[in-house]
C-alpha positions in Angstrom: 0.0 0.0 0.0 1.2 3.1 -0.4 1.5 5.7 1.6 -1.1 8.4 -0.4 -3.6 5.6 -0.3 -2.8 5.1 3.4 -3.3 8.8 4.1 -6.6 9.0 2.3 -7.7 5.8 4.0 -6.9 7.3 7.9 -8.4 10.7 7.2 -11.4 9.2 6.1 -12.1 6.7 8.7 -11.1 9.9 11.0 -13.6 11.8 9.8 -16.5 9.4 10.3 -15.6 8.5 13.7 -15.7 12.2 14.6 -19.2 12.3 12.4 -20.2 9.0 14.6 -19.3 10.8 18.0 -21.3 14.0 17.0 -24.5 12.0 15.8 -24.0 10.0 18.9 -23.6 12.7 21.7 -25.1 16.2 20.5 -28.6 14.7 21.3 -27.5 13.8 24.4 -26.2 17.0 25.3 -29.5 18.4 24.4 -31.5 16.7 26.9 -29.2 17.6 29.8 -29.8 21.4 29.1 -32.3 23.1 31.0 -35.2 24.5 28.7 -34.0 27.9 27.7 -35.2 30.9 25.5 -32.5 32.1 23.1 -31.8 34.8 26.1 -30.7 31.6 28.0 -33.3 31.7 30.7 -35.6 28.9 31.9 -39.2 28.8 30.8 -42.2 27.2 32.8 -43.2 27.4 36.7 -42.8 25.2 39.2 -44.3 25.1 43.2 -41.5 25.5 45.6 -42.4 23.5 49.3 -40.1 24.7 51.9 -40.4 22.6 54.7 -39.1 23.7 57.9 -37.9 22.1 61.5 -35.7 22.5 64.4 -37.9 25.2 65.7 -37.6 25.1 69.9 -40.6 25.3 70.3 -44.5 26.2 68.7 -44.7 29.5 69.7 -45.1 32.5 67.2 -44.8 32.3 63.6 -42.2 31.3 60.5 -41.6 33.9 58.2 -40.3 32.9 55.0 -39.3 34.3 52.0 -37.8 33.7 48.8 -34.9 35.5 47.0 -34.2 35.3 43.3 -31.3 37.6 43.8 -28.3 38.9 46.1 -30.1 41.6 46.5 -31.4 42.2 50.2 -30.4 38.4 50.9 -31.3 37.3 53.6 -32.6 40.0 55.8 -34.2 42.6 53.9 -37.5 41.0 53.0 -39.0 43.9 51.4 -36.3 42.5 48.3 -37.6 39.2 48.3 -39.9 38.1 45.7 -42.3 36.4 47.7 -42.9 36.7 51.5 -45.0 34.0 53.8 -45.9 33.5 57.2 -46.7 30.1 57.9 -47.8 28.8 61.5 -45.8 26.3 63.6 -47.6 23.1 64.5 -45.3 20.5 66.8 -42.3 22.1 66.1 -42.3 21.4 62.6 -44.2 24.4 59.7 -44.2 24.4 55.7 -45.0 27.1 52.8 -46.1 26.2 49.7 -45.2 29.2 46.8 -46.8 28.6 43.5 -45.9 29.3 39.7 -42.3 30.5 40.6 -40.6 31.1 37.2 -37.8 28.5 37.0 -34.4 30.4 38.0 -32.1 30.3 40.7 -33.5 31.3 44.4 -32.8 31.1 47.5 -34.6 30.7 50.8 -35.1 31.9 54.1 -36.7 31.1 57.4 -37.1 33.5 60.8 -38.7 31.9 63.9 -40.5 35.1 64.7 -41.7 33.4 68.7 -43.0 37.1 69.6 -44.9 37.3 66.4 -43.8 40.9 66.1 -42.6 40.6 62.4 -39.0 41.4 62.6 -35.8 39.3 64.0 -34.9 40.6 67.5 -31.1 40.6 67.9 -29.0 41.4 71.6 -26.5 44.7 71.8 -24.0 42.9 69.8 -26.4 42.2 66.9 -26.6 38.2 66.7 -30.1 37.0 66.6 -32.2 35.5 69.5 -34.6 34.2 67.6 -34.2 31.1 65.1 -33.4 31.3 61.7 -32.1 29.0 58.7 -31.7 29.2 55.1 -31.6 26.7 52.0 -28.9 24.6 51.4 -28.0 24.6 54.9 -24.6 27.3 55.1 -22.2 26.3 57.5 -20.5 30.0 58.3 -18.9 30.9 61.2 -19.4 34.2 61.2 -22.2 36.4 60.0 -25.5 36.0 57.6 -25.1 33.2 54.7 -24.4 34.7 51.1 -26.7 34.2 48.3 -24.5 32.1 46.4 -24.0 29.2 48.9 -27.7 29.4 50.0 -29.0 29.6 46.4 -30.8 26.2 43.7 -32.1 26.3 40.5 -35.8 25.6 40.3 -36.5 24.0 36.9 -40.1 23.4 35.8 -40.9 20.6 38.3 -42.2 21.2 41.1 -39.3 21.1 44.4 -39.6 20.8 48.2 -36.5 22.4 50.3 -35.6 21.3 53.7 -34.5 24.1 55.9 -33.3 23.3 59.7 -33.3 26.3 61.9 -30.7 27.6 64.1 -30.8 29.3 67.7 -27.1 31.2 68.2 -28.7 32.8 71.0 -30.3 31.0 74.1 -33.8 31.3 75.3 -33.5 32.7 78.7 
Protein backbone atom coordinates (compact mmCIF):
# COMPACT_ATOMS: atom_id res chain seq x y z
CA UNK A 1 0.00 0.00 0.00
CA UNK A 2 1.23 3.12 -0.43
CA UNK A 3 1.46 5.70 1.63
CA UNK A 4 -1.12 8.44 -0.40
CA UNK A 5 -3.59 5.63 -0.26
CA UNK A 6 -2.78 5.09 3.42
CA UNK A 7 -3.27 8.84 4.12
CA UNK A 8 -6.58 8.96 2.25
CA UNK A 9 -7.73 5.84 3.98
CA UNK A 10 -6.93 7.34 7.90
CA UNK A 11 -8.38 10.69 7.18
CA UNK A 12 -11.39 9.24 6.06
CA UNK A 13 -12.09 6.71 8.74
CA UNK A 14 -11.09 9.91 11.04
CA UNK A 15 -13.59 11.76 9.78
CA UNK A 16 -16.52 9.40 10.25
CA UNK A 17 -15.64 8.54 13.70
CA UNK A 18 -15.67 12.17 14.55
CA UNK A 19 -19.18 12.31 12.41
CA UNK A 20 -20.24 8.96 14.59
CA UNK A 21 -19.27 10.78 17.95
CA UNK A 22 -21.30 14.04 16.98
CA UNK A 23 -24.49 12.05 15.82
CA UNK A 24 -24.03 9.98 18.89
CA UNK A 25 -23.58 12.75 21.71
CA UNK A 26 -25.13 16.21 20.53
CA UNK A 27 -28.56 14.66 21.28
CA UNK A 28 -27.45 13.79 24.45
CA UNK A 29 -26.18 16.99 25.32
CA UNK A 30 -29.49 18.40 24.42
CA UNK A 31 -31.54 16.67 26.93
CA UNK A 32 -29.20 17.57 29.84
CA UNK A 33 -29.76 21.44 29.05
CA UNK A 34 -32.32 23.08 31.01
CA UNK A 35 -35.17 24.53 28.67
CA UNK A 36 -34.04 27.90 27.67
CA UNK A 37 -35.15 30.89 25.52
CA UNK A 38 -32.54 32.13 23.13
CA UNK A 39 -31.84 34.84 26.09
CA UNK A 40 -30.73 31.62 28.01
CA UNK A 41 -33.25 31.72 30.69
CA UNK A 42 -35.57 28.89 31.94
CA UNK A 43 -39.20 28.77 30.84
CA UNK A 44 -42.23 27.19 32.82
CA UNK A 45 -43.15 27.42 36.71
CA UNK A 46 -42.77 25.22 39.20
CA UNK A 47 -44.30 25.05 43.23
CA UNK A 48 -41.49 25.53 45.61
CA UNK A 49 -42.41 23.49 49.28
CA UNK A 50 -40.07 24.72 51.94
CA UNK A 51 -40.42 22.59 54.75
CA UNK A 52 -39.12 23.69 57.90
CA UNK A 53 -37.93 22.15 61.46
CA UNK A 54 -35.72 22.51 64.38
CA UNK A 55 -37.89 25.22 65.72
CA UNK A 56 -37.56 25.14 69.90
CA UNK A 57 -40.57 25.34 70.35
CA UNK A 58 -44.54 26.24 68.67
CA UNK A 59 -44.72 29.46 69.68
CA UNK A 60 -45.12 32.50 67.16
CA UNK A 61 -44.76 32.30 63.63
CA UNK A 62 -42.21 31.26 60.47
CA UNK A 63 -41.61 33.88 58.22
CA UNK A 64 -40.34 32.94 55.03
CA UNK A 65 -39.25 34.31 51.99
CA UNK A 66 -37.75 33.73 48.80
CA UNK A 67 -34.94 35.52 46.96
CA UNK A 68 -34.15 35.27 43.35
CA UNK A 69 -31.33 37.58 43.76
CA UNK A 70 -28.35 38.92 46.08
CA UNK A 71 -30.06 41.65 46.46
CA UNK A 72 -31.42 42.15 50.15
CA UNK A 73 -30.44 38.35 50.87
CA UNK A 74 -31.28 37.29 53.59
CA UNK A 75 -32.61 39.97 55.79
CA UNK A 76 -34.20 42.63 53.87
CA UNK A 77 -37.49 40.98 53.01
CA UNK A 78 -39.03 43.89 51.40
CA UNK A 79 -36.25 42.52 48.26
CA UNK A 80 -37.62 39.25 48.31
CA UNK A 81 -39.93 38.10 45.68
CA UNK A 82 -42.28 36.36 47.75
CA UNK A 83 -42.89 36.67 51.51
CA UNK A 84 -44.96 33.97 53.78
CA UNK A 85 -45.91 33.54 57.20
CA UNK A 86 -46.65 30.06 57.94
CA UNK A 87 -47.81 28.82 61.45
CA UNK A 88 -45.75 26.25 63.56
CA UNK A 89 -47.64 23.10 64.51
CA UNK A 90 -45.30 20.53 66.77
CA UNK A 91 -42.30 22.07 66.09
CA UNK A 92 -42.34 21.44 62.57
CA UNK A 93 -44.16 24.37 59.68
CA UNK A 94 -44.19 24.41 55.74
CA UNK A 95 -45.01 27.05 52.82
CA UNK A 96 -46.06 26.22 49.70
CA UNK A 97 -45.17 29.21 46.76
CA UNK A 98 -46.84 28.57 43.52
CA UNK A 99 -45.87 29.35 39.67
CA UNK A 100 -42.28 30.50 40.56
CA UNK A 101 -40.56 31.13 37.20
CA UNK A 102 -37.76 28.51 37.03
CA UNK A 103 -34.42 30.41 38.02
CA UNK A 104 -32.08 30.33 40.71
CA UNK A 105 -33.50 31.26 44.44
CA UNK A 106 -32.80 31.06 47.52
CA UNK A 107 -34.64 30.73 50.79
CA UNK A 108 -35.06 31.93 54.09
CA UNK A 109 -36.65 31.14 57.43
CA UNK A 110 -37.07 33.47 60.79
CA UNK A 111 -38.67 31.85 63.90
CA UNK A 112 -40.54 35.05 64.74
CA UNK A 113 -41.71 33.40 68.68
CA UNK A 114 -42.96 37.06 69.59
CA UNK A 115 -44.89 37.34 66.39
CA UNK A 116 -43.76 40.91 66.10
CA UNK A 117 -42.60 40.59 62.38
CA UNK A 118 -38.97 41.36 62.57
CA UNK A 119 -35.84 39.33 63.97
CA UNK A 120 -34.94 40.61 67.51
CA UNK A 121 -31.15 40.64 67.88
CA UNK A 122 -28.96 41.41 71.56
CA UNK A 123 -26.49 44.74 71.84
CA UNK A 124 -23.98 42.89 69.82
CA UNK A 125 -26.39 42.16 66.85
CA UNK A 126 -26.64 38.20 66.74
CA UNK A 127 -30.15 37.03 66.56
CA UNK A 128 -32.17 35.49 69.51
CA UNK A 129 -34.58 34.24 67.57
CA UNK A 130 -34.23 31.07 65.11
CA UNK A 131 -33.39 31.29 61.75
CA UNK A 132 -32.05 29.00 58.71
CA UNK A 133 -31.66 29.21 55.10
CA UNK A 134 -31.61 26.67 51.96
CA UNK A 135 -28.94 24.63 51.43
CA UNK A 136 -27.95 24.63 54.91
CA UNK A 137 -24.65 27.25 55.14
CA UNK A 138 -22.24 26.30 57.46
CA UNK A 139 -20.53 30.03 58.34
CA UNK A 140 -18.85 30.90 61.21
CA UNK A 141 -19.45 34.21 61.20
CA UNK A 142 -22.20 36.39 59.96
CA UNK A 143 -25.54 36.02 57.59
CA UNK A 144 -25.06 33.22 54.71
CA UNK A 145 -24.39 34.65 51.08
CA UNK A 146 -26.72 34.19 48.31
CA UNK A 147 -24.55 32.05 46.36
CA UNK A 148 -24.04 29.19 48.92
CA UNK A 149 -27.73 29.36 49.95
CA UNK A 150 -28.96 29.62 46.38
CA UNK A 151 -30.81 26.18 43.75
CA UNK A 152 -32.09 26.33 40.55
CA UNK A 153 -35.77 25.62 40.29
CA UNK A 154 -36.47 24.00 36.86
CA UNK A 155 -40.13 23.43 35.83
CA UNK A 156 -40.92 20.60 38.31
CA UNK A 157 -42.17 21.24 41.08
CA UNK A 158 -39.31 21.14 44.36
CA UNK A 159 -39.57 20.79 48.16
CA UNK A 160 -36.53 22.37 50.25
CA UNK A 161 -35.57 21.32 53.66
CA UNK A 162 -34.54 24.06 55.88
CA UNK A 163 -33.34 23.28 59.70
CA UNK A 164 -33.32 26.30 61.88
CA UNK A 165 -30.75 27.55 64.13
CA UNK A 166 -30.78 29.32 67.74
CA UNK A 167 -27.11 31.20 68.21
CA UNK A 168 -28.73 32.80 70.99
CA UNK A 169 -30.30 30.99 74.06
CA UNK A 170 -33.81 31.30 75.34
CA UNK A 171 -33.55 32.71 78.75
Amino acid sequence: MSPIIFSKFAASAIARAWIFCWALFLPLLGACAPVSTPQGECVGTANLTVAIGGFRNSQGVALVSVFRSSRGFPDETSEAVANRRAMIANRRAMVVFEDLPCGIYAVTVHHDENDNGRMDRNWLGIPREGHGASKDPQGLFGPPNFPESSFLLTSEDLTVKIFLRYIHRKR
